[in-house]
C-alpha positions as CSV (number, residue, x, y, z in Angstrom):
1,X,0.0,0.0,0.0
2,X,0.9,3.5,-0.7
3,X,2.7,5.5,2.7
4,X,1.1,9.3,1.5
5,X,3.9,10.8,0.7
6,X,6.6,9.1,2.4
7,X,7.0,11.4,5.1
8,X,5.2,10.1,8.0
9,X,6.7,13.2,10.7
10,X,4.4,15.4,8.6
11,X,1.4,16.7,10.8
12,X,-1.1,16.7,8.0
13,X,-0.9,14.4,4.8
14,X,-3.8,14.6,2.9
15,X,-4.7,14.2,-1.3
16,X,-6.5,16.7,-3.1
17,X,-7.6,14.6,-6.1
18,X,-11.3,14.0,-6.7
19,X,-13.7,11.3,-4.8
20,X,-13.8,7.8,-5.5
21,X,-16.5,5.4,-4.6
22,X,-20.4,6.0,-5.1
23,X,-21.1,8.1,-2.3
24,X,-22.6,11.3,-2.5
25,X,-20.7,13.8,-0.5
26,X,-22.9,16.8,-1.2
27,X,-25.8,14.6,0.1
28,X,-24.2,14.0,3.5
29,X,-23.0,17.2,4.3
30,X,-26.6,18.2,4.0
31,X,-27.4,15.2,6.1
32,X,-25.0,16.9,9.0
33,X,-27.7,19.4,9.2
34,X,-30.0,17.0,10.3
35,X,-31.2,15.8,13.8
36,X,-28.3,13.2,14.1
37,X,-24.8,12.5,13.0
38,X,-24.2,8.7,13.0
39,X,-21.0,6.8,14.3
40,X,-20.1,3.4,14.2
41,X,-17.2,2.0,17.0
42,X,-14.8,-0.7,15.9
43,X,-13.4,-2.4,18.9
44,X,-15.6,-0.3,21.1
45,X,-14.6,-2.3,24.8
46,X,-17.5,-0.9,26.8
47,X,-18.2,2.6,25.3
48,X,-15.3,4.9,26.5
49,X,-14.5,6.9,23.2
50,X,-18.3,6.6,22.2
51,X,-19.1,8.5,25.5
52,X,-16.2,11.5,25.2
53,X,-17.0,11.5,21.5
54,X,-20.8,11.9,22.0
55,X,-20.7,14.4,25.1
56,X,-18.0,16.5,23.8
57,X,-19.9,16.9,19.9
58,X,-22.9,17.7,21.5
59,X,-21.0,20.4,24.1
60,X,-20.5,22.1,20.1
61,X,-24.2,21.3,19.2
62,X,-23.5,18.3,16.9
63,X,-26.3,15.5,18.2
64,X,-23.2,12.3,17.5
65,X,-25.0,9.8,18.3
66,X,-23.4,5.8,18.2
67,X,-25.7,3.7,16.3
68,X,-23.7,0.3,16.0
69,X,-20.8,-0.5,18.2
70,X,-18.6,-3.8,17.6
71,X,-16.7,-6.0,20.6
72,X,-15.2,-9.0,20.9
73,X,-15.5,-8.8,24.4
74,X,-19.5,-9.8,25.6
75,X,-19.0,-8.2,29.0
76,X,-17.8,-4.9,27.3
77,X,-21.1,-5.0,24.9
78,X,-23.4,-5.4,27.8
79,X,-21.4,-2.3,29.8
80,X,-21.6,-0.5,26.7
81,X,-25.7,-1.1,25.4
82,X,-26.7,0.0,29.4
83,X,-25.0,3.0,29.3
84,X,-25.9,3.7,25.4
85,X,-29.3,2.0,25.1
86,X,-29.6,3.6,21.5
87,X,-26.6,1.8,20.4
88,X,-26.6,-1.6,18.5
89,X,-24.0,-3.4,20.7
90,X,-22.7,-6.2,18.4
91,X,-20.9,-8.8,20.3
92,X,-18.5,-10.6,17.4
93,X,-15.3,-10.1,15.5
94,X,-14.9,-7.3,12.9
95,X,-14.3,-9.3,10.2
96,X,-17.2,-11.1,10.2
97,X,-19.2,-7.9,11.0
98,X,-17.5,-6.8,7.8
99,X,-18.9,-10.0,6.0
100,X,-22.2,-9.4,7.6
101,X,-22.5,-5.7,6.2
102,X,-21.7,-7.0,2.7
103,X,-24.6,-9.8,3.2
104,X,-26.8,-7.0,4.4
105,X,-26.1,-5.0,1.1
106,X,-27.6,-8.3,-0.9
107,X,-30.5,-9.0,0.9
108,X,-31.6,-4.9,0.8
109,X,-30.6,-5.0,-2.9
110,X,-32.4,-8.5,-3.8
111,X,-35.9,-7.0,-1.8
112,X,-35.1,-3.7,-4.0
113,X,-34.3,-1.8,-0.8
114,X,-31.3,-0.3,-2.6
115,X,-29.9,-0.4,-6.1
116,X,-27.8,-3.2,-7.4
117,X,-28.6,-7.5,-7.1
118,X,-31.3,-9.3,-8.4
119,X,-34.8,-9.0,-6.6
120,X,-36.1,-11.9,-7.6
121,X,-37.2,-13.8,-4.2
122,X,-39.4,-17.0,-4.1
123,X,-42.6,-17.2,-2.3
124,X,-43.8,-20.0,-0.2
125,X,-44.6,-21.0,3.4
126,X,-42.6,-19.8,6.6
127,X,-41.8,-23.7,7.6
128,X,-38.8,-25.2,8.0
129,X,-37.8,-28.6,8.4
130,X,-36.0,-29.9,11.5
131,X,-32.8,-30.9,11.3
132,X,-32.6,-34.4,11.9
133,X,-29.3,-34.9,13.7
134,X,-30.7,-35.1,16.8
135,X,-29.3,-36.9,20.5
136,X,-29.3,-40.9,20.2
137,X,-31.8,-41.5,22.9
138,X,-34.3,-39.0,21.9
139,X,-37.0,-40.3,19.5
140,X,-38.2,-37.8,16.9
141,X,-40.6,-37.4,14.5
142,X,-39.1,-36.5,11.2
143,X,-42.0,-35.6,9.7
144,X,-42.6,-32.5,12.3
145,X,-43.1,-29.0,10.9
146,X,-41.4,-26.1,12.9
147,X,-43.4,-23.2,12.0
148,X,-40.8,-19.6,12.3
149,X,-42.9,-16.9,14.1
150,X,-40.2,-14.2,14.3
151,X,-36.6,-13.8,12.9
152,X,-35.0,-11.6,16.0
153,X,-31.5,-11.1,14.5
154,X,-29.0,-11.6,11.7
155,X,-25.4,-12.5,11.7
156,X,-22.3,-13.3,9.9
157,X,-20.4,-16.4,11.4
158,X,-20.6,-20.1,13.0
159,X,-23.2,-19.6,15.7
160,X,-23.6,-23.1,16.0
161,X,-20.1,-23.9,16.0
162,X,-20.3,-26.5,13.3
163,X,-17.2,-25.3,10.9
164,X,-19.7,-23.7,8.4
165,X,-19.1,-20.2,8.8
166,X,-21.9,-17.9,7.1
167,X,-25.4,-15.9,6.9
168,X,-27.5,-17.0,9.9
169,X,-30.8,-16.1,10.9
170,X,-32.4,-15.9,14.4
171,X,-35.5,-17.9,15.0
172,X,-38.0,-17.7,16.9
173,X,-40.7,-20.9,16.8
174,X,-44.0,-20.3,16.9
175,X,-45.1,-22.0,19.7
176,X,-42.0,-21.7,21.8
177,X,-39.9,-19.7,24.5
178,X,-37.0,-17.6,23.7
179,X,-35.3,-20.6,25.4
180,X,-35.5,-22.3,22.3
181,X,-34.6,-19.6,19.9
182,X,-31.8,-20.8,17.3
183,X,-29.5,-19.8,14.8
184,X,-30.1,-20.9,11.0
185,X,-28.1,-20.7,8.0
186,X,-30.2,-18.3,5.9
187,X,-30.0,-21.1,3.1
188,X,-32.0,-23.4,5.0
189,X,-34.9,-20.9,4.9
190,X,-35.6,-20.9,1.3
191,X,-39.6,-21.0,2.6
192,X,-39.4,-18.8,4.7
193,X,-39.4,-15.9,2.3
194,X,-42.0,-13.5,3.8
195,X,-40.5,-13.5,7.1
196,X,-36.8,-12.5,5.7
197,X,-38.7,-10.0,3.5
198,X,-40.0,-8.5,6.9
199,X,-36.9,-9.0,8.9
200,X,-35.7,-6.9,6.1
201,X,-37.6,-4.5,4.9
202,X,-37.6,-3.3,9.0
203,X,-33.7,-3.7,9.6
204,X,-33.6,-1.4,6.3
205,X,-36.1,1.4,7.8
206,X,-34.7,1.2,11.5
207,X,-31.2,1.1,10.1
208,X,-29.9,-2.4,11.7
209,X,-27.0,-2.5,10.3
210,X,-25.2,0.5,8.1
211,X,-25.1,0.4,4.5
212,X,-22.1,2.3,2.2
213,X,-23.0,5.9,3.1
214,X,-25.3,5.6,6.3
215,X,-22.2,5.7,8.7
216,X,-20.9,9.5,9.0
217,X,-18.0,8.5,11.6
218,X,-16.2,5.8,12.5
219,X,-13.9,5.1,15.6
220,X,-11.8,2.8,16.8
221,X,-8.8,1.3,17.9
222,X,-8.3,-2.0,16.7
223,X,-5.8,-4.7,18.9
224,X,-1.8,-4.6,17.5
225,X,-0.5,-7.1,20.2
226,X,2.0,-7.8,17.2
227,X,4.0,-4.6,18.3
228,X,3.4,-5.1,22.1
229,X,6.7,-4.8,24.0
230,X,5.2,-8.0,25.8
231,X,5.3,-9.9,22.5
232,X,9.0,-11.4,22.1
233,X,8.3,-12.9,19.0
234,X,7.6,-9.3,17.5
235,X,8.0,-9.5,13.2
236,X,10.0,-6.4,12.8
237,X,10.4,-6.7,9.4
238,X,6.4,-8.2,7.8
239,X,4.6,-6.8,11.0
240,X,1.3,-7.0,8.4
241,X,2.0,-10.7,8.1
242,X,1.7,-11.2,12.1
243,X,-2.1,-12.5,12.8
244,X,-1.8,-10.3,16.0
245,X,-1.3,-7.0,13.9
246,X,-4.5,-7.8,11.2
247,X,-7.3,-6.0,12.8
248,X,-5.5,-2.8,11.7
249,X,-6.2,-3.7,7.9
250,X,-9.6,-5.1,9.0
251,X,-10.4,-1.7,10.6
252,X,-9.4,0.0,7.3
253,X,-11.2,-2.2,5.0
254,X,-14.4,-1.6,7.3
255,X,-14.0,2.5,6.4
256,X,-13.1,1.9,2.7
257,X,-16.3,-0.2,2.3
258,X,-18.9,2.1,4.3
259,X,-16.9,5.4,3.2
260,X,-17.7,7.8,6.4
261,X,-17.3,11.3,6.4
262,X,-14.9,11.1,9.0
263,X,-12.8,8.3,10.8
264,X,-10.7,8.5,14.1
265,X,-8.7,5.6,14.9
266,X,-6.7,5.6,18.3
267,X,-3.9,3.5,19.1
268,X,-0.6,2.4,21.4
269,X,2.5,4.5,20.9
270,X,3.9,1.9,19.7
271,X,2.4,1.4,16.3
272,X,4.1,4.7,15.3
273,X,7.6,3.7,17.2
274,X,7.8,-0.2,16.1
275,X,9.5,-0.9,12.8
276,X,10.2,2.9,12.4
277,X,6.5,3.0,12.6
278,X,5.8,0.7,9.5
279,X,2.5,-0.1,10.9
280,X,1.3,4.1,11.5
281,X,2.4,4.7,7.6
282,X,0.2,1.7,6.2
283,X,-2.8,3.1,8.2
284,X,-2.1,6.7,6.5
285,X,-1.3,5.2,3.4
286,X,-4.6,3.0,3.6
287,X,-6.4,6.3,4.3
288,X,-4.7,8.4,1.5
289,X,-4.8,5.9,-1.1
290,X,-9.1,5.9,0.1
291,X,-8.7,9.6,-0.9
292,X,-8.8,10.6,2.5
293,X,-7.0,13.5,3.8
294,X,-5.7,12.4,7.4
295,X,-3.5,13.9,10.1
296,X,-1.5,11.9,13.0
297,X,-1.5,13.1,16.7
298,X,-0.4,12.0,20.1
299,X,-2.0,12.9,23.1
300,X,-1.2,12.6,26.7
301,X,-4.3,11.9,28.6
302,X,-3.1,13.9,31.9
303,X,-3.1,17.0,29.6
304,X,-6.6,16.9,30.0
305,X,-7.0,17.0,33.5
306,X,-6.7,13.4,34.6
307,X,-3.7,11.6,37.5
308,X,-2.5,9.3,34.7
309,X,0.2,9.8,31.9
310,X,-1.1,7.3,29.4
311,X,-0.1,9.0,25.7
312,X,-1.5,7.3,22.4
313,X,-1.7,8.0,19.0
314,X,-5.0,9.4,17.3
315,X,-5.2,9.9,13.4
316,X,-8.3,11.7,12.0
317,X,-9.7,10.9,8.1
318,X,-11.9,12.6,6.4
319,X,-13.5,13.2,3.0
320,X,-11.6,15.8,0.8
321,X,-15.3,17.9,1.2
322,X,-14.9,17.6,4.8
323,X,-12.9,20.1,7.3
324,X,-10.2,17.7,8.6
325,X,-10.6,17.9,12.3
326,X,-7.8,19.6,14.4
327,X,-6.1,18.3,17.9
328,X,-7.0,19.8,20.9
329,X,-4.2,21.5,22.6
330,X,-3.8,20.6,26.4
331,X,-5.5,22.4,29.0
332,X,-3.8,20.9,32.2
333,X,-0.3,20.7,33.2
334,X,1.0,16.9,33.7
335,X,3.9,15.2,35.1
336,X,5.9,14.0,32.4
337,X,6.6,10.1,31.9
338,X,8.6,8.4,29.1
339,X,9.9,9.8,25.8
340,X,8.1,10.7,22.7
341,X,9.3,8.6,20.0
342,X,11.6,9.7,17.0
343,X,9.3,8.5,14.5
344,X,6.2,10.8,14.3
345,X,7.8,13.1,17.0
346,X,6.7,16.6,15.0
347,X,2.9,15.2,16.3
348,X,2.9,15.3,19.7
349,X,0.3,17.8,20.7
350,X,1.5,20.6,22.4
351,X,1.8,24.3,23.0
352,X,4.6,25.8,21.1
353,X,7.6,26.4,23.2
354,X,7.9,30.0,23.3
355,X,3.6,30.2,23.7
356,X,2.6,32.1,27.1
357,X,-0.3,29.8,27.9
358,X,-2.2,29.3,31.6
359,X,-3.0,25.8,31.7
360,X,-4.8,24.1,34.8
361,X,-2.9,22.9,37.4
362,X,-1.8,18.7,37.1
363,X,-3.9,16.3,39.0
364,X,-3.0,14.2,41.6
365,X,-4.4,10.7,42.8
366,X,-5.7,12.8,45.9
367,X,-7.6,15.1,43.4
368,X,-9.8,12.0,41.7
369,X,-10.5,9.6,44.5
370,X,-9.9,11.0,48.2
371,X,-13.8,11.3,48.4
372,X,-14.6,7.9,48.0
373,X,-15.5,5.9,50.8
374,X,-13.4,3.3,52.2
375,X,-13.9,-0.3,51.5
376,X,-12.3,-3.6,52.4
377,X,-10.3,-6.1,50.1
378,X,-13.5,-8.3,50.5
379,X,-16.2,-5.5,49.6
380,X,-19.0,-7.3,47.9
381,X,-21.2,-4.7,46.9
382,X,-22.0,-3.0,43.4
383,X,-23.8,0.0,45.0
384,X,-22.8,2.0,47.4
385,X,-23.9,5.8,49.1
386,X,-21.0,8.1,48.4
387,X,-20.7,9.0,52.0
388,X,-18.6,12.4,51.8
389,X,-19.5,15.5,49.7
390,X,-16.8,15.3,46.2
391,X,-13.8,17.3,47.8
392,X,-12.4,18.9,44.3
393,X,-13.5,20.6,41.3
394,X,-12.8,17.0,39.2
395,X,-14.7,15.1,41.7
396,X,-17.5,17.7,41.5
397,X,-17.5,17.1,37.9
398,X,-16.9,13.2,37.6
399,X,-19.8,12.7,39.6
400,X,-22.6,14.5,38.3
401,X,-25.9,13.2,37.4
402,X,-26.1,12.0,33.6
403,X,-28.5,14.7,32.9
404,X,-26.4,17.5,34.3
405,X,-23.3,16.3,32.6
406,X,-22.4,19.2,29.7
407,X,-22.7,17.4,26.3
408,X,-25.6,15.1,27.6
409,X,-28.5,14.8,25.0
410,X,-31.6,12.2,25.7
411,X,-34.4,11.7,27.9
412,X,-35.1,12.8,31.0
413,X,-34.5,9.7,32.6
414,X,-31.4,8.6,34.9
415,X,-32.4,12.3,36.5
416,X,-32.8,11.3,39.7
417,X,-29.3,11.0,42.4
418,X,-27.3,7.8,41.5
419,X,-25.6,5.4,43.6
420,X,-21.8,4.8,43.7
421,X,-21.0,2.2,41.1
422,X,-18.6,-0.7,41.3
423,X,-16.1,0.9,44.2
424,X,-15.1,-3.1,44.8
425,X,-11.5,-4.4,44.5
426,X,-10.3,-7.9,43.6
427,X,-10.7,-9.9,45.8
428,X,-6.6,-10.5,47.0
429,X,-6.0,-13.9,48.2
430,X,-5.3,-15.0,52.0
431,X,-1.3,-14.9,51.2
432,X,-1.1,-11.8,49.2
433,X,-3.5,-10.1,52.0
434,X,-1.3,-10.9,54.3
435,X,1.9,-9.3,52.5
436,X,-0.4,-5.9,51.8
437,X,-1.3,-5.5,55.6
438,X,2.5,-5.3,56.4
439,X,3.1,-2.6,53.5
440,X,3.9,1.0,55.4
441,X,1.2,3.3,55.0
442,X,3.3,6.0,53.2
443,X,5.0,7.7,50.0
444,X,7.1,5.3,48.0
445,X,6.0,1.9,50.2
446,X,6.5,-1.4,48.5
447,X,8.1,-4.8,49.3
448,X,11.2,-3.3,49.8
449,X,9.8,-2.2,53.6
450,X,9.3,-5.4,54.6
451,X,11.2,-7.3,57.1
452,X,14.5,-9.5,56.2
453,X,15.2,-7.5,52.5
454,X,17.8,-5.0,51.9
455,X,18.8,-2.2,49.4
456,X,21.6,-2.1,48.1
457,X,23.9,0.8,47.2
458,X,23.0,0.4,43.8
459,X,19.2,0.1,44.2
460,X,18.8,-3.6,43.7
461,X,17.4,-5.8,46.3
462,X,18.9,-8.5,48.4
463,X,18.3,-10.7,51.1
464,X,19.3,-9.2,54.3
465,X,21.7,-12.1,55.6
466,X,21.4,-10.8,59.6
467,X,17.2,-11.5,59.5
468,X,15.6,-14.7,59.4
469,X,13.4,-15.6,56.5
470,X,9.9,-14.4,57.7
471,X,6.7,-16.5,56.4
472,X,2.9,-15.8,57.0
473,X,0.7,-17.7,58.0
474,X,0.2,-20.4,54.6
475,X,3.7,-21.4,55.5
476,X,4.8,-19.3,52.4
477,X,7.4,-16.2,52.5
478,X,6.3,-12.8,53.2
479,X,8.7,-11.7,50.3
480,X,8.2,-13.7,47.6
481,X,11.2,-14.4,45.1
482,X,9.6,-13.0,42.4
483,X,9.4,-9.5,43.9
484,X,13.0,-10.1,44.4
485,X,13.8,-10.7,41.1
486,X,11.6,-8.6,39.5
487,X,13.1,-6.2,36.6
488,X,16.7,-7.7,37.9
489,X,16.2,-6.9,41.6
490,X,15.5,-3.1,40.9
491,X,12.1,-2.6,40.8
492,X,9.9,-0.7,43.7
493,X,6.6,-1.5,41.9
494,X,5.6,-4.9,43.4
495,X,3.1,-4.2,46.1
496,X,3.7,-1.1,45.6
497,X,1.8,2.0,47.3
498,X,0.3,4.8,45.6
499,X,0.3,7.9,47.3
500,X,-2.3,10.7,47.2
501,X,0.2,13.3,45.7
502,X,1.2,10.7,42.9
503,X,0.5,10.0,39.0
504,X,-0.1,6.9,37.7
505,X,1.9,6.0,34.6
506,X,-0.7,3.9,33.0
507,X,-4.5,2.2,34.1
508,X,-4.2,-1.3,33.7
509,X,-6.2,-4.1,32.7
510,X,-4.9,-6.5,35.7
511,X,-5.5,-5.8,39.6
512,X,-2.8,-7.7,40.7
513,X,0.1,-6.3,42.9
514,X,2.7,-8.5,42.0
515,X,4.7,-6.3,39.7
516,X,2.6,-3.0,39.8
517,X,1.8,0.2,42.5
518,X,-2.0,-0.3,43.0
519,X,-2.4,-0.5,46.2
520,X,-4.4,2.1,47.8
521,X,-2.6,4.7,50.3
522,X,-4.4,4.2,53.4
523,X,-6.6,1.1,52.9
524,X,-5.2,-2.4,52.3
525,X,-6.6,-3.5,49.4
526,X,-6.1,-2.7,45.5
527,X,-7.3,0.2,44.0
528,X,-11.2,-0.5,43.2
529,X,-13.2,-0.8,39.5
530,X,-14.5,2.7,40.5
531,X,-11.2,4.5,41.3
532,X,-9.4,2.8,38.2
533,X,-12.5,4.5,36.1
534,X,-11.9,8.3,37.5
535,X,-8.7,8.0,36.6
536,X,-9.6,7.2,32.9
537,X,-11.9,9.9,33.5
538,X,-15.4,7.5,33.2
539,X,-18.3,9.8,34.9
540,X,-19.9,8.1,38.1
541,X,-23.3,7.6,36.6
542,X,-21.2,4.8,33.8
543,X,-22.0,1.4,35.4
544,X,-19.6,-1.8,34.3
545,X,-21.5,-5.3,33.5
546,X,-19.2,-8.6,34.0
547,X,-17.6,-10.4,36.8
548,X,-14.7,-7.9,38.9
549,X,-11.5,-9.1,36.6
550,X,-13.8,-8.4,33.2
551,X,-14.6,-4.6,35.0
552,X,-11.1,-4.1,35.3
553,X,-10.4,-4.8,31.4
554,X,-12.8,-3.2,30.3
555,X,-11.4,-0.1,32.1
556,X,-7.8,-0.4,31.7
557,X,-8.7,-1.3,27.7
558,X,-10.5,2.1,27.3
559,X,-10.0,5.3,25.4
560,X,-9.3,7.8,28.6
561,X,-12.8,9.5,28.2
562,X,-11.7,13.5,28.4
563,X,-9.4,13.1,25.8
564,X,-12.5,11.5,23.2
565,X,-14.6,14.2,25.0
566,X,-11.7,17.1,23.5
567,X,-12.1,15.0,20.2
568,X,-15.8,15.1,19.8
569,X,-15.9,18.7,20.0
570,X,-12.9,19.4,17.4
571,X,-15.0,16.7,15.1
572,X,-18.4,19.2,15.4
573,X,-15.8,22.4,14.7
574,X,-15.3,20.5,11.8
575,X,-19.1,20.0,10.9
576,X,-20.1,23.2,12.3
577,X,-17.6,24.3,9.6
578,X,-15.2,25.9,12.4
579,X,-12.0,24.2,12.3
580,X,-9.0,26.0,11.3
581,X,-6.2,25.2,8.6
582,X,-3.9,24.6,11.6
583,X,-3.4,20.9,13.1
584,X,-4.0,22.1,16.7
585,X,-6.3,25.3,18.5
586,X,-7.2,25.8,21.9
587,X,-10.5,24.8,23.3
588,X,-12.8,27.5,25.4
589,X,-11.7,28.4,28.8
590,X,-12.5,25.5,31.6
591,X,-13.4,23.1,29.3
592,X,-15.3,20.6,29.5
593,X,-17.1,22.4,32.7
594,X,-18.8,25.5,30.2
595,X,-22.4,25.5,31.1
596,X,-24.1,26.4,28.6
597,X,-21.8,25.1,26.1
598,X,-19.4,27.4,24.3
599,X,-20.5,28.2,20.5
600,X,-17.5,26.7,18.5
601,X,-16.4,29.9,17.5
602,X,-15.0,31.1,20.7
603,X,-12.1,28.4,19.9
604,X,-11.1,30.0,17.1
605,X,-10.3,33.2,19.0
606,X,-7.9,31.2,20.9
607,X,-5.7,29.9,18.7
């Protein structure tokens, strides 16, 4: 594929050229002017860049709304469909979503829904025939007629995990519970014509599924474990022919097919740094060679007014008739982790040196959960009271009520005072417990407090030779080996304390404390579901489905939510027809907290 134009440090690359493909681009600006502007999520984890996208559009009066969302994850698509109950949460791979859109296409063509494919359809009874391979000690009558009183859903794949991937249909039998719904290969429907027709004609009109020119954004950050620094067996040279790297072309073959106005894809660092960012070219190539124009950025999710470092990549696509979106220019001061990376480095997204800007002042692990009320390691429940009064301006904020949160658009319900959501840790075990009770309860505290080990002069760890072994009660060590070993003997992360005047580098995925700071400062125990979401930046009111560990992944996994919220409002500059030429401007004074919201052109006057 084509790399633009071979200079990937550029901020913007973009083609001039005319529009290929047979979508109508006049026709969907006008569409913009309409009630809604429709977004699809790839790889949408439980709605974290849907929910900054949505609130910070509508802050700029753009009514973004997310339509279909796509997971792998089932936990994350049931967190993400109660929190967005307008959103078609669809739990299943991309690529056979992909497959499924192209299916969808036929059937709307063959009932004349859309142009193309041949409308011809037969005609005959809803029955089916039951298949016959059935259990051994079950008698059956073969001649019984299953009657289909509703199809409920469609999708690409092997349902039925019997090897034969394809169209399926959702049944439900007249005469029986949803218990007994199944999934049949569309083929094995043939008389079932009228009800397809219906199941149709409706998922046309209610928009089920996108067709080429319904979707006017599409987000995502599609899974490159390929370049992890956790993957040894890293392809430096192919990365396109690792398995591990090929959601990144599915992701852009899912854009070129449905042709949005705009795309955003967000990603690790890394897919810019590794193989001299091989894998950050394709995607702008991809992009480019769509006739795209697109720009690369990478934000730092503290800059935004969150206790955590966390910098990624974003890059922005859109149609050659479309204002390319900008980046939003930090509004908080952060404590610095890392190094950019040389490849790309021109698109960090900053205020120019010599600039004379106030920015807020950097947040602190104090700032986001030093309200919340204590709970033990055990804490079992998923609601809560709050207990204290929110103690800072960010706690004020996080924990409004939905409908008082700027950028919120829907019903009135949800209006009334919620509860505190899933402020539960993991569970630690009896051994682990027992090693987190006898952690200080101060700055810096880790296993290297703990009786019988000694620092050396050089900062590594060794066993202090004057003190007996100590053991709890198991019979195991207090200090395990592997904290001893860890990172050569000269790390101070496991069981590590976080303090209330500290960052944290990066929300995880895992709540263990064997080779991470997560412990809380004054309470024995891990940080909770609850605390790891304020510090992604999740409002209070977003409840997590799943068992505790799922929780945690699903928050570690997401887009830090003020940094989408920044993103949505650049994207309705763009629509509103507000963005500038540059690849950064300033957002309004105090934002996200403007009540009402700002009219975009107050941004401009800030660049």
């Amino acid at each position: 594929e084509s790399e633009g134009d071979g200079n990937g440090s550029d901020s913007t690359i973009s083609s001039e050229s005319g529009v290929n493909g047979a979508v109508n681009e006049e026709s969907q600006s006008q569409n913009n002017k309409s009630s809604e502007m429709r977004m699809l999520d790839l790889y949408s984890g439980c709605g974290a860049m849907s929910t900054g996208l949505c609130l910070g559009a509508n802050m700029a009066d753009v009514n973004l709304v997310t339509r279909w969302a796509v997971d792998l994850n089932k936990y994350a698509c049931e967190s993400l469909k109660l929190n967005h109950p307008e959103t078609e949460a669809r739990n299943e791979s991309a690529e056979d979503f992909l497959q499924l859109l192209k299916e969808w296409e036929k059937l709307c063509q063959s009932y004349g829904l859309v142009g193309g494919g041949d409308s011809q359809q037969k005609e005959e009874p809803a029955t089916i025939e039951e298949d016959e391979e059935e259990e051994d000690d079950v008698e059956v009558d073969n001649e019984e007629i299953f009657e289909v009183e509703q199809i409920l859903s469609v999708c690409y794949g092997d349902p039925k995990e019997m090897k034969k991937p394809g169209l399926y249909l959702k049944i439900r039998w007249k005469g029986y519970g949803s218990e007994e719904d199944t999934w049949e290969p569309i083929e094995g429907l043939s008389d079932c014509h009228d009800k397809i027709k219906e199941f149709v004609v409706n998922g046309f009109k209610s928009k089920l599924l996108p067709l080429p020119g319904d979707v006017d954004v599409i987000t995502g950050g599609p899974p490159c474990q390929g370049i992890s620094g956790f993957n040894r067996f890293r392809n430096k040279d192919k990365p396109l022919e690792d398995e591990k790297n090929k959601q990144l072309v599915v992701y852009m073959d899912i854009v070129e097919y449905l042709k949005p106005r705009f795309c955003l894809m967000e990603n690790v660092v890394d897919i810019i740094r590794f193989a001299k960012g091989f894998l950050g070219r394709y995607a702008l190539g991809r992009l480019v060679s769509m006739n795209y124009i697109a720009r690369v950025g990478l934000m730092v999710a503290g800059s935004y007014g969150l206790p955590q470092f966390r910098r990624r990549m974003f890059m922005w696509g859109a149609r050659p008739s479309e204002k390319l979106p900008q980046y939003p220019l930090p509004t908080h001061n952060v404590v610095t982790r890392g190094v950019s990376p040389l490849e790309f480095e021109s698109n960090t997204v900053v205020h120019d040196d010599g600039a004379k800007v106030e920015l807020e002042k950097e947040l602190y692990l104090g700032d986001a959960i030093s309200d919340l009320p204590p709970v033990p390691n055990d804490e079992a429940r998923d609601e809560m009271p709050y207990g204290e009064k929110p103690k800072t301006e960010f706690q004020k904020f996080i924990s409004l009520k939905k409908t008082d949160m700027p950028g919120f658009v829907g019903s009135g319900q949800d209006a009334s005072d919620h509860l505190l959501y899933d402020h539960r840790p993991l569970k630690l075990n009896d051994d682990d417990y027992q090693r987190v009770c006898q952690i200080p309860k101060k700055k810096g505290a880790n296993f290297r407090d703990l009786k019988g080990v000694r620092v050396k002069a050089d900062n590594h760890v060794e066993w202090d030779p004057d003190v007996d072994r100590v053991y709890i009660p198991s019979g195991k060590p207090l200090v395990p080996d592997y904290a001893m070993t860890f990172v050569g003997g000269r790390s101070e992360k496991p069981f590590g304390r976080l303090w209330w005047d500290d960052t944290v580098p990066t929300v995880v995925t895992r709540a263990e404390p064997h080779n991470q700071a997560i412990l809380h400062p004054l309470q024995d125990r891990v940080l909770t579901i609850r605390e790891n979401a304020r510090l992604q930046g999740f409002p209070d009111y977003y409840k997590l489905l799943g068992p505790i560990k799922e929780r945690y992944i699903q928050v570690g996994n997401a887009v830090a939510v003020p940094v989408a919220r920044a993103l949505g409002y650049s994207l309705a500059m763009s629509c509103n027809g507000n963005a500038g030429t540059e690849p950064v401007f300033s957002l309004p004074p105090k934002f996200p907290n403007l009540q009402p919201a700002t009219s975009p052109s107050v941004v401009q006057e800030n660049e």
